[in-house]
C-alpha positions, 0 to 999 in steps of 0.5 A: 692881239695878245702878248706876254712872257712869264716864267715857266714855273708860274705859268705852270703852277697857274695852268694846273690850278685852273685846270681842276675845274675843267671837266674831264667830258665837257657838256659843251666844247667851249667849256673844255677850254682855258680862258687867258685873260692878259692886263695890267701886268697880269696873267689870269688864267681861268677853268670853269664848268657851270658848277665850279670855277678855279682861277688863277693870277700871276705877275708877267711882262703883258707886251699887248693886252687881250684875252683867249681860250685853248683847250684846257689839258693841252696847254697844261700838259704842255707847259709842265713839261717845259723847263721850270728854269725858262721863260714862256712867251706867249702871242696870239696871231689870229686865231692861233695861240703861239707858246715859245719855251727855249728852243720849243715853239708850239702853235695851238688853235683856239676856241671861240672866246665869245661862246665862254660862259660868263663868271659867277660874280662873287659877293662880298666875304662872309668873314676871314680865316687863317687859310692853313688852319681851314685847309687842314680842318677841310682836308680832314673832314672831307674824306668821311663825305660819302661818295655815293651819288645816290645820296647827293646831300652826303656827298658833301662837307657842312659849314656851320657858322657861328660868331668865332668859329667855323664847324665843318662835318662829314659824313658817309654814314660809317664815320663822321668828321668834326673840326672847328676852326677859329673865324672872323665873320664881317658884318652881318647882313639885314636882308635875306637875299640868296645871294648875301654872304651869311655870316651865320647858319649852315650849308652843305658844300661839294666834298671835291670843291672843299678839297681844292680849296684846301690846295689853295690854302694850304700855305697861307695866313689869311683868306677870304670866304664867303657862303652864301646860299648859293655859292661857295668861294675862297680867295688867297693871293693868286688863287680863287676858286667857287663852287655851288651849294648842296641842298640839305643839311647833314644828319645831326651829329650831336647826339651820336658824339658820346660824352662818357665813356666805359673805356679809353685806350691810348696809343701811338697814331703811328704805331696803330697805323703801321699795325693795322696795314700789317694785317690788312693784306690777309682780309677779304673786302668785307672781312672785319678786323679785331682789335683787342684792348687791355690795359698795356697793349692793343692785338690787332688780328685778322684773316681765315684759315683760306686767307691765312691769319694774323696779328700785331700788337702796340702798347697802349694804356687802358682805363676801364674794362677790357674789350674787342672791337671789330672794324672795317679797317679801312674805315678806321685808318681813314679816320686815324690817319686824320688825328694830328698828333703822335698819340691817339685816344679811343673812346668806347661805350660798348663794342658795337657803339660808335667809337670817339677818336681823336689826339688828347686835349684836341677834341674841340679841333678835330674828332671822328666817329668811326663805327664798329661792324657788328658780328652776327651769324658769321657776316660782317654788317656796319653799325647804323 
């Protein structure tokens, strides 16, 4: 038996953060179910696919202690449209889970509890971080991850740890993404298991893992990480998620980061934005955009005589000799739309070299490479 009764918005919030891990084509039945776990207080609700894990914990009335599994989307589905304002009841009576919201009841079949594969276990912290400021770093380095399967080591976001700082880096081989957050490592450890939270070194982390990690950060002061070489977990009140780890590491990005510069422009963020989506409209996919800069404003022109042609322009202040740069936009405005801040500086060392953007003074929190496309014979080719 099992019995509970919860306000519908935590139960709701619970059953969407468990369902991310709940795969869309589940290799085996079971995993397409939601694992329900009700004690001491507690609803614990659990989504998991052998690669990943997200669980979720809230405070309920527990009437009878228990545990079960219902299909996953189902009773997400169901418990988001429910009234934010109600309580949900739930009660399992043999083998069916019954929800009662107001004047709704709802009986739903389970799924065969004992079949559900057991929990990664997970090890003790690698160290703690302020979870907003890791949520932020790993949102903006995780959309330059490739996305191609082919390339499964690019496909995901490097940790490198030091003794203050955590490193993250991504890349899909046309812009690369830096951010360092501040970190507290726990004790270092002496053996070498694969298992022994590192406190030091790098690994390379699924960008989608990253990514829902970051949700469940995004609001809080202080969290758990650990990495290990096999596994990678966070944990803030009420919410975990793990994932496994990518074999590999990333290209080197040191020495693609240039130090000295023939130009810098500076402009709005904003306003290079909207400029750019002005633009955009008229180009082709594989179209390039053409940014001249000059000391006093930016002209950002696109298009052909097919397409119809365009530009706009910002203000913006130049040191150095005036260029034109050609970009993909939308490799650019993935990059700029990371830089947090409402002005922006861009760094060149020759207009098909890889360009350096970030807000000024904030290159040791977040920068980005976005490389140029290189003219020739009137095609269009990224810069390697």
């Amino acid at each position: 038996m099992m019995k509970l009764t919860i306000p519908n918005e935590q139960l709701a919030e619970a059953a969407q953060w468990a369902q991310r891990a709940i795969p869309g084509n589940p290799p085996v039945p079971v995993l397409a179910g939601m694992l329900i776990e009700a004690a001491d207080g507690q609803l614990t609700l659990t989504g998991y696919d052998y690669y990943r894990s997200a669980r979720a914990t809230e405070v309920c009335d527990v009437a009878e202690p228990g545990r079960t599994l219902v299909p996953g989307k189902v009773l997400t589905d169901l418990v988001r449209a429910f009234p934010k304002t109600k309580t949900t009841t739930l009660a399992l009576e043999g083998t069916d889970l019954s929800l009662s919201c107001g004047t709704t009841h709802i009986t739903l079949p389970t799924l065969p509890v004992e079949d559900y594969p057991s929990l990664p276990t997970v090890p003790a912290a690698s160290g703690t971080i302020d979870g907003a400021a890791l949520a932020q770093a790993a949102t903006r380095v995780a959309v330059a991850a490739c996305t191609e399967e082919s390339l499964p080591f690019l496909t995901g976001v490097e940790f490198t740890l030091t003794d203050d700082q955590l490193v993250l880096s991504a890349t899909d081989r046309y812009a690369f993404h830096v951010a360092h957050v501040p970190w507290k490592p726990g004790p270092k450890t002496k053996t070498k298991s694969k298992d022994e939270p590192l406190t030091d070194g790098k690994v390379v982390v699924p960008a989608d893992v990253v990514r829902d990690a970051a949700r469940i950060l995004a609001d809080t002061d202080r969290a758990s990480l650990t990495l290990t070489a096999n596994q990678f977990a966070v944990s803030a009140p009420g919410r975990a998620a793990t994932g496994g780890i990518i074999e590999g590491e990333l290209p080197g990005y040191t020495a693609l980061f240039p130090t000295e510069f023939q130009a810098v422009a500076t402009t709005s963020t904003e306003a290079l934005t909207t400029a750019i989506r002005h633009i955009t409209p008229l180009m082709g996919k594989a179209d390039p955009m053409l940014l001249d800069f000059a000391d006093g404003q930016i002209t950002v022109r696109a298009g052909t005589d097919d397409s119809g042609r365009g530009r706009d322009q910002v203000d913006a202040t130049l040191d150095g000799d005036p260029l034109s740069v050609a970009f993909n936009p939308h490799l650019l405005l993935k990059t700029l739309q990371q830089v947090d801040g409402p002005v922006v500086q861009m760094g060149f060392t020759a207009p098909t070299r890889p360009v350096l953007l970030h807000a000024p003074d904030q290159a040791d929190t977040f920068r980005g490479l976005v490389m140029p496309v290189r003219l020739h014979n009137g095609t269009t080719q990224p810069t390697p």
